[in-house]
PQR file with spaces between the fields and no chain letter, atoms N, CA, C, O and H, PARSE charges and radii, in Angstrom:
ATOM       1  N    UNK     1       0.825   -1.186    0.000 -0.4000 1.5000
ATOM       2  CA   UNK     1       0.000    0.000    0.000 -0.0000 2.0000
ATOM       3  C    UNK     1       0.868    1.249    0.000  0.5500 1.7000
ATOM       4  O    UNK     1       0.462    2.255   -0.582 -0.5500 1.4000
ATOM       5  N    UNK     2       2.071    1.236    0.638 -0.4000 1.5000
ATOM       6  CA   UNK     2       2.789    2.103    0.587 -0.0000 2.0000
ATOM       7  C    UNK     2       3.369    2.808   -0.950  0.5500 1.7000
ATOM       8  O    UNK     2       3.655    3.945   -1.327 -0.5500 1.4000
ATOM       9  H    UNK     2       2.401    0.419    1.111  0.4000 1.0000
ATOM      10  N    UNK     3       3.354    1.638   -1.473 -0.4000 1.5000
ATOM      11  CA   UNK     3       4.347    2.124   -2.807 -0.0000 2.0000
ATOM      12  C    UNK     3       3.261    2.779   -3.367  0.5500 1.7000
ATOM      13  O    UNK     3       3.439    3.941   -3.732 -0.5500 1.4000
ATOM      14  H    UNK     3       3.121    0.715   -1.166  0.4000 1.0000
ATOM      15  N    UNK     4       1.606    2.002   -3.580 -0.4000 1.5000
ATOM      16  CA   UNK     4       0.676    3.145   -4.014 -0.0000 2.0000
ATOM      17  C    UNK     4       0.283    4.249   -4.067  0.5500 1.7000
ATOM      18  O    UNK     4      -0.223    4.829   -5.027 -0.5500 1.4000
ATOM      19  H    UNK     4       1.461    1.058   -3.284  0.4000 1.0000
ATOM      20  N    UNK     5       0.636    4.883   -2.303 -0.4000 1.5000
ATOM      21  CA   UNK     5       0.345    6.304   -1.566 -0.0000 2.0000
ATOM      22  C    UNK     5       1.588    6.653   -2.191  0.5500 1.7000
ATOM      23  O    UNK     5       1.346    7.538   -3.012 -0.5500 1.4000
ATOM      24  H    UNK     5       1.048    4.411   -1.523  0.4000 1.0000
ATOM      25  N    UNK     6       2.834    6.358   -2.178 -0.4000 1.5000
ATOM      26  CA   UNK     6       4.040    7.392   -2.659 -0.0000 2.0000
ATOM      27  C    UNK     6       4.594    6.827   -3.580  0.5500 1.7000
ATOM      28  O    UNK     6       5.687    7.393   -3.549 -0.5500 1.4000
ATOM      29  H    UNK     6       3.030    5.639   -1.512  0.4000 1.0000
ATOM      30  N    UNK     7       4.649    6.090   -4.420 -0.4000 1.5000
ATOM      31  CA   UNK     7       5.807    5.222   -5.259 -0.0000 2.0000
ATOM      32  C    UNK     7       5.240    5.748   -6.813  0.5500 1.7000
ATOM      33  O    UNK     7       5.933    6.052   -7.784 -0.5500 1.4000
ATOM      34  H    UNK     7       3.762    5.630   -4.445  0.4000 1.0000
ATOM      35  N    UNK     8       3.815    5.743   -6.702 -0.4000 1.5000
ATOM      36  CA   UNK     8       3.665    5.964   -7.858 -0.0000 2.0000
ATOM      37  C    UNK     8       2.805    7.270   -8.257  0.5500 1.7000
ATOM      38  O    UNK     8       1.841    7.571   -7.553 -0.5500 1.4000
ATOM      39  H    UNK     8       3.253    5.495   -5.913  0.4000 1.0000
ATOM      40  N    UNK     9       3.194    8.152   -9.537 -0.4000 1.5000
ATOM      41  CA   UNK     9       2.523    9.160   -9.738 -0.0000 2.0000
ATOM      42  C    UNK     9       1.116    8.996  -10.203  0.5500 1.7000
ATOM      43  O    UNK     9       0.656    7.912  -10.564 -0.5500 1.4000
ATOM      44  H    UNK     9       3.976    7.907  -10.109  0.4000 1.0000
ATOM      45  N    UNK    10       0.305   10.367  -10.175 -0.4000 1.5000
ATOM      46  CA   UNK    10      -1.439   10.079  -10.166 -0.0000 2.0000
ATOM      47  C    UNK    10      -1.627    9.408  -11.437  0.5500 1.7000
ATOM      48  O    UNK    10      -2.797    9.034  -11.519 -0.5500 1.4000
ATOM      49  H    UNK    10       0.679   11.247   -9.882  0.4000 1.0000
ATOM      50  N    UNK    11      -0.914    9.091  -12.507 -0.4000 1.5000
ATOM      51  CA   UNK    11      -1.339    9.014  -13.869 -0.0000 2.0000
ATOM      52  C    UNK    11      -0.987    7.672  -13.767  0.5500 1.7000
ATOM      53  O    UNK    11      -1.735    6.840  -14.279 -0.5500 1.4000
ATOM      54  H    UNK    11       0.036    9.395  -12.440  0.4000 1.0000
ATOM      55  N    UNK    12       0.239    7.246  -13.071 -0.4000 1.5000
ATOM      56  CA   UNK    12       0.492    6.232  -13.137 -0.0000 2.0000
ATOM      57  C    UNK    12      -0.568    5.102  -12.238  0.5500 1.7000
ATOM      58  O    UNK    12      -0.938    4.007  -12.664 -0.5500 1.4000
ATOM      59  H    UNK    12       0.847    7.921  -12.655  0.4000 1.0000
ATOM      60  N    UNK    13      -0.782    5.469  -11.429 -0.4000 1.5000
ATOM      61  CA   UNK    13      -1.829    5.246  -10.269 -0.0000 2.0000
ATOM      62  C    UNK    13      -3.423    4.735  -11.260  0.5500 1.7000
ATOM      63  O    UNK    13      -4.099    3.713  -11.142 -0.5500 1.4000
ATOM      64  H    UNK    13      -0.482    6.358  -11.083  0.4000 1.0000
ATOM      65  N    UNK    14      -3.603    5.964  -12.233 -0.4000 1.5000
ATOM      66  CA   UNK    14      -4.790    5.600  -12.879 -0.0000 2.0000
ATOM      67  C    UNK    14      -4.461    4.680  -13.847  0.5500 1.7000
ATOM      68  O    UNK    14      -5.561    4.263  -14.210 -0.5500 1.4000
ATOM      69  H    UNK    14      -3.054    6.794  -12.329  0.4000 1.0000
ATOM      70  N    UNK    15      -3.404    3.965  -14.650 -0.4000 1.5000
ATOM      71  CA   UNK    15      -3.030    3.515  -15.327 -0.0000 2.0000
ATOM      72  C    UNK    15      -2.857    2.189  -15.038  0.5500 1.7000
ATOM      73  O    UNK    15      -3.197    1.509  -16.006 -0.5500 1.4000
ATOM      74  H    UNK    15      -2.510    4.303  -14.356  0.4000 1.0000
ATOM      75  N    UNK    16      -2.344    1.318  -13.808 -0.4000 1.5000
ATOM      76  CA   UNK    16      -2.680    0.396  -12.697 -0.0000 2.0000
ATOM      77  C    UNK    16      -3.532   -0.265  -12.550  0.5500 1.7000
ATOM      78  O    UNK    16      -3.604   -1.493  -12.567 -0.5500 1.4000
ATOM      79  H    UNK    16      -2.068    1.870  -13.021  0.4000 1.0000
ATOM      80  N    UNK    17      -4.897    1.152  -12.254 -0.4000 1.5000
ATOM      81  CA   UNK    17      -5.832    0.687  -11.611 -0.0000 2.0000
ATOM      82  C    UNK    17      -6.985    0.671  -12.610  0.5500 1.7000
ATOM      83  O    UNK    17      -8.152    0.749  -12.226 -0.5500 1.4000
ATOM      84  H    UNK    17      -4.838    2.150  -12.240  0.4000 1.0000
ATOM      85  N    UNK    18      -6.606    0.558  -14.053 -0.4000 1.5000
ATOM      86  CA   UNK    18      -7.423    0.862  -15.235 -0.0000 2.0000
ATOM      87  C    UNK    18      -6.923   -0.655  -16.186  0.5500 1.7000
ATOM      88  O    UNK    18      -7.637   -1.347  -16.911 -0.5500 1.4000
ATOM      89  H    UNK    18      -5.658    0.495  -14.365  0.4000 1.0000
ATOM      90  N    UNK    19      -5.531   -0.814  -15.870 -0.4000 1.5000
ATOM      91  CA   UNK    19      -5.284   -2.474  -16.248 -0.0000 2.0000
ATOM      92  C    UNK    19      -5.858   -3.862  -15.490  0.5500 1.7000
ATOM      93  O    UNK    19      -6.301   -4.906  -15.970 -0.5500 1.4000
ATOM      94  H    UNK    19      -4.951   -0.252  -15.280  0.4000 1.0000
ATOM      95  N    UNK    20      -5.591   -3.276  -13.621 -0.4000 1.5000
ATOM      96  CA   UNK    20      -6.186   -4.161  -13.072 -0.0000 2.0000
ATOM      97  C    UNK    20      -8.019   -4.435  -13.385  0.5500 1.7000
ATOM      98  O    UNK    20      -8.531   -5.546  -13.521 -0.5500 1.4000
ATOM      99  H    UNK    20      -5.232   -2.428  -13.231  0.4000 1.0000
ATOM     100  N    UNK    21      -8.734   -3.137  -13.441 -0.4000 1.5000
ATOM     101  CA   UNK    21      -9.928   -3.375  -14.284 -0.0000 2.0000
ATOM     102  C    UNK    21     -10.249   -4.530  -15.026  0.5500 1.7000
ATOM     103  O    UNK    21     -10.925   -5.524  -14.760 -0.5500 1.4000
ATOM     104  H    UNK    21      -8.318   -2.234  -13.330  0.4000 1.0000
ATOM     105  N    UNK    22      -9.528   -4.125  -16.143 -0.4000 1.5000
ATOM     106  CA   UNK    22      -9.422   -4.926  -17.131 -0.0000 2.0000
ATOM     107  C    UNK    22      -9.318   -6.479  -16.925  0.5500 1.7000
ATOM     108  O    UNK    22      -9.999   -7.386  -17.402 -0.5500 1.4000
ATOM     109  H    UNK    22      -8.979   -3.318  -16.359  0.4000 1.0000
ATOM     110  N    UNK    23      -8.009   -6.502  -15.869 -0.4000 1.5000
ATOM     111  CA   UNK    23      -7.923   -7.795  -16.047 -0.0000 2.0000
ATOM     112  C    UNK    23      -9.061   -8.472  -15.476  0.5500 1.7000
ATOM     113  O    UNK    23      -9.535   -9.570  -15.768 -0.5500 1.4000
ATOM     114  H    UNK    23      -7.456   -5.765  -15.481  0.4000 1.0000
ATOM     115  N    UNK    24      -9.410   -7.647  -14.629 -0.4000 1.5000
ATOM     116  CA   UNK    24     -10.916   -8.678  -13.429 -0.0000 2.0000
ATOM     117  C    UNK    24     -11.957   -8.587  -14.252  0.5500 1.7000
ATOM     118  O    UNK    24     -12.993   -9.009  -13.738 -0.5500 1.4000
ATOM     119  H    UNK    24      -9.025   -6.755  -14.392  0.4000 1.0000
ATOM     120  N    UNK    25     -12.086   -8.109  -15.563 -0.4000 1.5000
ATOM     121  CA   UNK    25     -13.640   -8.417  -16.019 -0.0000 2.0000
ATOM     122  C    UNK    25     -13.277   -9.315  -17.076  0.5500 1.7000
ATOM     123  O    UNK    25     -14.243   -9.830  -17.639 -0.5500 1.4000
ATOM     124  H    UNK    25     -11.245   -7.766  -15.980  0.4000 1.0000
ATOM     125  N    UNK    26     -11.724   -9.760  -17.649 -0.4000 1.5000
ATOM     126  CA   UNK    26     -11.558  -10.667  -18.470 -0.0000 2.0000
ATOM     127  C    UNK    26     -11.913  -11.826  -17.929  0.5500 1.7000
ATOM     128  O    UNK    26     -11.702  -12.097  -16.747 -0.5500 1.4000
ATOM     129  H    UNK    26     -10.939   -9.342  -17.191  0.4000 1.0000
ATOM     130  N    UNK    27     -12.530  -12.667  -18.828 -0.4000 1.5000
ATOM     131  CA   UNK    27     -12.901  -14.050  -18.540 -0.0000 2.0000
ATOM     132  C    UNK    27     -11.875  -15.011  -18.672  0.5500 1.7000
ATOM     133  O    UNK    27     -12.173  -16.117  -18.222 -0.5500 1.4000
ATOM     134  H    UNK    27     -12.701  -12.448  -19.788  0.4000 1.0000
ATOM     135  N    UNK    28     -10.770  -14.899  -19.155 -0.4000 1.5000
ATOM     136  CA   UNK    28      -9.904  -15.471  -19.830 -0.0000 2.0000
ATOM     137  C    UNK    28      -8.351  -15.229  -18.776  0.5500 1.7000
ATOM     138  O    UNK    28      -7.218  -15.645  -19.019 -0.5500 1.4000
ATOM     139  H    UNK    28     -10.527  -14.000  -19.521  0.4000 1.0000
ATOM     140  N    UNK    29      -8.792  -14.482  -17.685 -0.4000 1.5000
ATOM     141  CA   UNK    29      -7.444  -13.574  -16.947 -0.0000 2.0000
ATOM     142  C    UNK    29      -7.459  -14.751  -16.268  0.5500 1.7000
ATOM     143  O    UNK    29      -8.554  -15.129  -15.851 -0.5500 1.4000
ATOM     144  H    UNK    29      -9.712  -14.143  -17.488  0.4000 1.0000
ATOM     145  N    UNK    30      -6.073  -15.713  -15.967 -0.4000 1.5000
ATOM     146  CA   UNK    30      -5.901  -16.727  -15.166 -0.0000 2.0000
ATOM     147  C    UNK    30      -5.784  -16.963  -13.769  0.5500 1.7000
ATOM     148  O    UNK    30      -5.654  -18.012  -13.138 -0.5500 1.4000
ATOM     149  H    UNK    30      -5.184  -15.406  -16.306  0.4000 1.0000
ATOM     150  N    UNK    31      -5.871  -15.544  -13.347 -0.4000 1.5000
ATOM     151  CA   UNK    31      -5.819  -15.147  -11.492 -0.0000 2.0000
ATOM     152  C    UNK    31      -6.780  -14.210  -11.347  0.5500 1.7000
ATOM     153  O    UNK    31      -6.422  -13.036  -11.261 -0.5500 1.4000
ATOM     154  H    UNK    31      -5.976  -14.692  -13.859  0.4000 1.0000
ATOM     155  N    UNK    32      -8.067  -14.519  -11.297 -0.4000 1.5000
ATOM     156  CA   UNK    32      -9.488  -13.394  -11.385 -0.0000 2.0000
ATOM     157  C    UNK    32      -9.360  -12.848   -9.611  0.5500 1.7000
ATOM     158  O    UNK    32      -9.666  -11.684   -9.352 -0.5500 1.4000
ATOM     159  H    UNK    32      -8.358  -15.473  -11.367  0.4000 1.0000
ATOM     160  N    UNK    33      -8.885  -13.804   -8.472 -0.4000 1.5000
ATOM     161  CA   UNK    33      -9.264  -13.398   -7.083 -0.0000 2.0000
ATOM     162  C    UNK    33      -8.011  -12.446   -7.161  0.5500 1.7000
ATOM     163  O    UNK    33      -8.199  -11.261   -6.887 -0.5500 1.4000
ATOM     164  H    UNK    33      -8.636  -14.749   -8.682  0.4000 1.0000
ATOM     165  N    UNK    34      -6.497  -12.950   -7.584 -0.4000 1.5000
ATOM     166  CA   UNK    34      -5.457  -11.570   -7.880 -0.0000 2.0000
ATOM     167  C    UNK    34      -6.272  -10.194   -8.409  0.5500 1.7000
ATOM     168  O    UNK    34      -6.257   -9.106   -7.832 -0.5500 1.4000
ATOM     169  H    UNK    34      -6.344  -13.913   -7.807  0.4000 1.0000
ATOM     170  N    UNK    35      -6.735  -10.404   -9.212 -0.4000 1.5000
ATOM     171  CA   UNK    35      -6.873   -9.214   -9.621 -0.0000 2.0000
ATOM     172  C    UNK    35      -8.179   -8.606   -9.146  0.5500 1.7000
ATOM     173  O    UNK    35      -8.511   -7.469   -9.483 -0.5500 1.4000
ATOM     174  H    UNK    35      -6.748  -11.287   -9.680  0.4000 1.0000
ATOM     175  N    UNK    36      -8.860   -9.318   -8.418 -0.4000 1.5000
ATOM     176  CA   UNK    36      -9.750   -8.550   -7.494 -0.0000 2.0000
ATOM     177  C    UNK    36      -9.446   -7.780   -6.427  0.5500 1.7000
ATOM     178  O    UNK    36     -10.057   -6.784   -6.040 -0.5500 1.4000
ATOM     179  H    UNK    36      -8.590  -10.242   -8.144  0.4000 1.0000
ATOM     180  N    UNK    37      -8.289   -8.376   -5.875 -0.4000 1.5000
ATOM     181  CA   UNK    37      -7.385   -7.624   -4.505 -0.0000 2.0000
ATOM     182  C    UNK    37      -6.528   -6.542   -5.204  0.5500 1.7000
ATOM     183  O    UNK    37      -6.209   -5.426   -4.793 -0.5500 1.4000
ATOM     184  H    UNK    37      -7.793   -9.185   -6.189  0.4000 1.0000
ATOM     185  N    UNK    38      -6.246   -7.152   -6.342 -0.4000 1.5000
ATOM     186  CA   UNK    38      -5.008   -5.574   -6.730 -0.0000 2.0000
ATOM     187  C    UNK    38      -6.076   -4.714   -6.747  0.5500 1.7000
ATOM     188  O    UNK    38      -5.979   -3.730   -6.015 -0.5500 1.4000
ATOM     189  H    UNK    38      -6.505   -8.058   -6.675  0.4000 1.0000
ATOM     190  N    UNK    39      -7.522   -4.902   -7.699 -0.4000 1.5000
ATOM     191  CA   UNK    39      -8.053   -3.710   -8.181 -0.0000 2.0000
ATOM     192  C    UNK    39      -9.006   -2.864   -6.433  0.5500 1.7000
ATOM     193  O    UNK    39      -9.641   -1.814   -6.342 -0.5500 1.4000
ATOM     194  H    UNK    39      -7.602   -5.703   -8.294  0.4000 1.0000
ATOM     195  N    UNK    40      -8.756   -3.655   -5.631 -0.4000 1.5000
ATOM     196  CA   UNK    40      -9.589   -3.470   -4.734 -0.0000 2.0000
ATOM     197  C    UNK    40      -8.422   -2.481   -3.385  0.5500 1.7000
ATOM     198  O    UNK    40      -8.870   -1.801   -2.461 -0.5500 1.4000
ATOM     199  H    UNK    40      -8.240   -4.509   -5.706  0.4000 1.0000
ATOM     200  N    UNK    41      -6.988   -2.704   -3.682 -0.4000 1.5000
ATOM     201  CA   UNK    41      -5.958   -1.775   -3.211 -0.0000 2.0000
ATOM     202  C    UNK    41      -5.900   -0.525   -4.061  0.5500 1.7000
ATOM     203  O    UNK    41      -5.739    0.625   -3.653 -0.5500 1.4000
ATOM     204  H    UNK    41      -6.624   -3.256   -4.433  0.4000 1.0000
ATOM     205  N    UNK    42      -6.061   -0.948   -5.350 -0.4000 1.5000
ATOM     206  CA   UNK    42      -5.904    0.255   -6.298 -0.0000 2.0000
ATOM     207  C    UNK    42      -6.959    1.380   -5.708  0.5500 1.7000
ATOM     208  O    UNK    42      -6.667    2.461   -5.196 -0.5500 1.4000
ATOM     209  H    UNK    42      -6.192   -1.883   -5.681  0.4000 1.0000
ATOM     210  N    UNK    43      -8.399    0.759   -5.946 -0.4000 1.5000
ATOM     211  CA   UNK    43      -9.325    2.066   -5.383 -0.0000 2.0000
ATOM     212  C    UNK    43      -9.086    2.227   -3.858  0.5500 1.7000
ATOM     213  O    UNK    43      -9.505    3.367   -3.656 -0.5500 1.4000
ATOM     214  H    UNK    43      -8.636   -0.119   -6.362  0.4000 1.0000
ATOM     215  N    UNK    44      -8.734    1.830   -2.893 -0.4000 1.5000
ATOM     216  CA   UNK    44      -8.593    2.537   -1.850 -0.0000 2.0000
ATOM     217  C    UNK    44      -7.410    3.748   -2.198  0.5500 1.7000
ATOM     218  O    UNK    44      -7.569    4.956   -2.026 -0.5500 1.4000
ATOM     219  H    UNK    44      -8.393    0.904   -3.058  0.4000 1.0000
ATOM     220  N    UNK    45      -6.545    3.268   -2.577 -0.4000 1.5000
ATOM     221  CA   UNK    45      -5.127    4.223   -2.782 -0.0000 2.0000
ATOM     222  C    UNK    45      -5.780    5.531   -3.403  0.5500 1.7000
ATOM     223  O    UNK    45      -5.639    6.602   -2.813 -0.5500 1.4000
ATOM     224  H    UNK    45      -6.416    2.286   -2.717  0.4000 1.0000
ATOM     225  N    UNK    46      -6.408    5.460   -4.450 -0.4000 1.5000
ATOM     226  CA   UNK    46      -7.317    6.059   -5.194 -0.0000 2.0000
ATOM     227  C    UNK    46      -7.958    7.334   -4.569  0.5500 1.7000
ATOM     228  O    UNK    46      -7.711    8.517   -4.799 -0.5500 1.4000
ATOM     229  H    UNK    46      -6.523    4.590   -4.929  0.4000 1.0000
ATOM     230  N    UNK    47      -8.943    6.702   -3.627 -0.4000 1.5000
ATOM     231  CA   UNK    47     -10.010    7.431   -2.734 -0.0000 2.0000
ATOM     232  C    UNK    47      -9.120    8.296   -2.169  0.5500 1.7000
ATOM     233  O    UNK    47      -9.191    9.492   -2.451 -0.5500 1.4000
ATOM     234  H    UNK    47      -9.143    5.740   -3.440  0.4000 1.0000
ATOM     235  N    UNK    48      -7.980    7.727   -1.131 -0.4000 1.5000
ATOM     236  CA   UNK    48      -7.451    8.177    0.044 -0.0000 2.0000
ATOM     237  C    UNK    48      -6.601    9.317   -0.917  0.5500 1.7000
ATOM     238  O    UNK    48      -6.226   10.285   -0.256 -0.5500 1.4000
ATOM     239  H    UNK    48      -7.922    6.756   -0.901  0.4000 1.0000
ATOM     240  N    UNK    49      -6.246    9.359   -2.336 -0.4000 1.5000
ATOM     241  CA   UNK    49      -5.394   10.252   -2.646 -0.0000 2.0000
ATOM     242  C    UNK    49      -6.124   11.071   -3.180  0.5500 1.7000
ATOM     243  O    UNK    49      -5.555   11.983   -3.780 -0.5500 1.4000
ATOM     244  H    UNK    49      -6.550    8.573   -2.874  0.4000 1.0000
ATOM     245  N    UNK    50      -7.237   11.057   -3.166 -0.4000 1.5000
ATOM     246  CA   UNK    50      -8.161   11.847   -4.444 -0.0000 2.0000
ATOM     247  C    UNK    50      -8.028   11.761   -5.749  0.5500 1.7000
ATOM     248  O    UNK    50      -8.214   12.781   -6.412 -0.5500 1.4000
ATOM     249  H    UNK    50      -7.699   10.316   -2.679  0.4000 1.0000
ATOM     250  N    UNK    51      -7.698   10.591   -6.363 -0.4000 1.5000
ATOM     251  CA   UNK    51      -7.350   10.433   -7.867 -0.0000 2.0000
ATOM     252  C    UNK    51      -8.719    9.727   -8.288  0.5500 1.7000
ATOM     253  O    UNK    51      -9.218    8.672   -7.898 -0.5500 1.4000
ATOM     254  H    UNK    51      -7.547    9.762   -5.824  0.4000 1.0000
ATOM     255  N    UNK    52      -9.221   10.818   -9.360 -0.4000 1.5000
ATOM     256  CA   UNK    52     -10.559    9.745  -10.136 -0.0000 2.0000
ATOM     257  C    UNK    52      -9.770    8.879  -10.806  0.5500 1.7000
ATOM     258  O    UNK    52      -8.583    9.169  -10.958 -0.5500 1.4000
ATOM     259  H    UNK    52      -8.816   11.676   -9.677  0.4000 1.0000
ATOM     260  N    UNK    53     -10.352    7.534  -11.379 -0.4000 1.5000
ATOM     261  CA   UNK    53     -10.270    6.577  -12.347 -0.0000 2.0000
ATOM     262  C    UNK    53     -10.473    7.198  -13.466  0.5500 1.7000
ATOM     263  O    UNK    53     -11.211    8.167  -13.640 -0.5500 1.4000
ATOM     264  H    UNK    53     -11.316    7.299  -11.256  0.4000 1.0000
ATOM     265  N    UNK    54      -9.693    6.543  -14.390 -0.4000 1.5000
ATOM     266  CA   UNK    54     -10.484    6.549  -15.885 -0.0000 2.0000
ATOM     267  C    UNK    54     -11.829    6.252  -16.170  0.5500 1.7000
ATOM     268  O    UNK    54     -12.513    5.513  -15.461 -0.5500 1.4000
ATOM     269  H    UNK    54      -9.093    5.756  -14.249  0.4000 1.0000
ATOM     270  N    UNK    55     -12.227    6.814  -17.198 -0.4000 1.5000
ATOM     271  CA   UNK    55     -13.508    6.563  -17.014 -0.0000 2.0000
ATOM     272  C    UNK    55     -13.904    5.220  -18.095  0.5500 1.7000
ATOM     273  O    UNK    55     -15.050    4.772  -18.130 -0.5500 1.4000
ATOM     274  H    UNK    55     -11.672    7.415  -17.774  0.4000 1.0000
């Protein structure tokens, strides 16, 4: 969580959390519960920094 709050810049942050998206609605993504937890760190990091998502 740390590297989220400081490691990475806001664009990069939306960029992350706009792949992890992706991967959790692919049917075909071979770690669907992974990428439910990344995308589910991503939006907290998100909230707590004030960064909207892509839309």
């Amino acid at each position: 969580m740390e590297r989220l709050m400081t490691g990475l810049s806001d664009r990069q942050l939306r960029n992350q959390q706009r792949t992890w998206r992706r991967r959790q609605a692919d049917p075909a993504y071979a770690q669907p519960d992974r990428a439910a937890d990344q995308l589910v760190m991503f939006d907290i990091a998100m909230k707590a920094r004030g960064v909207d998502p892509h839309p």
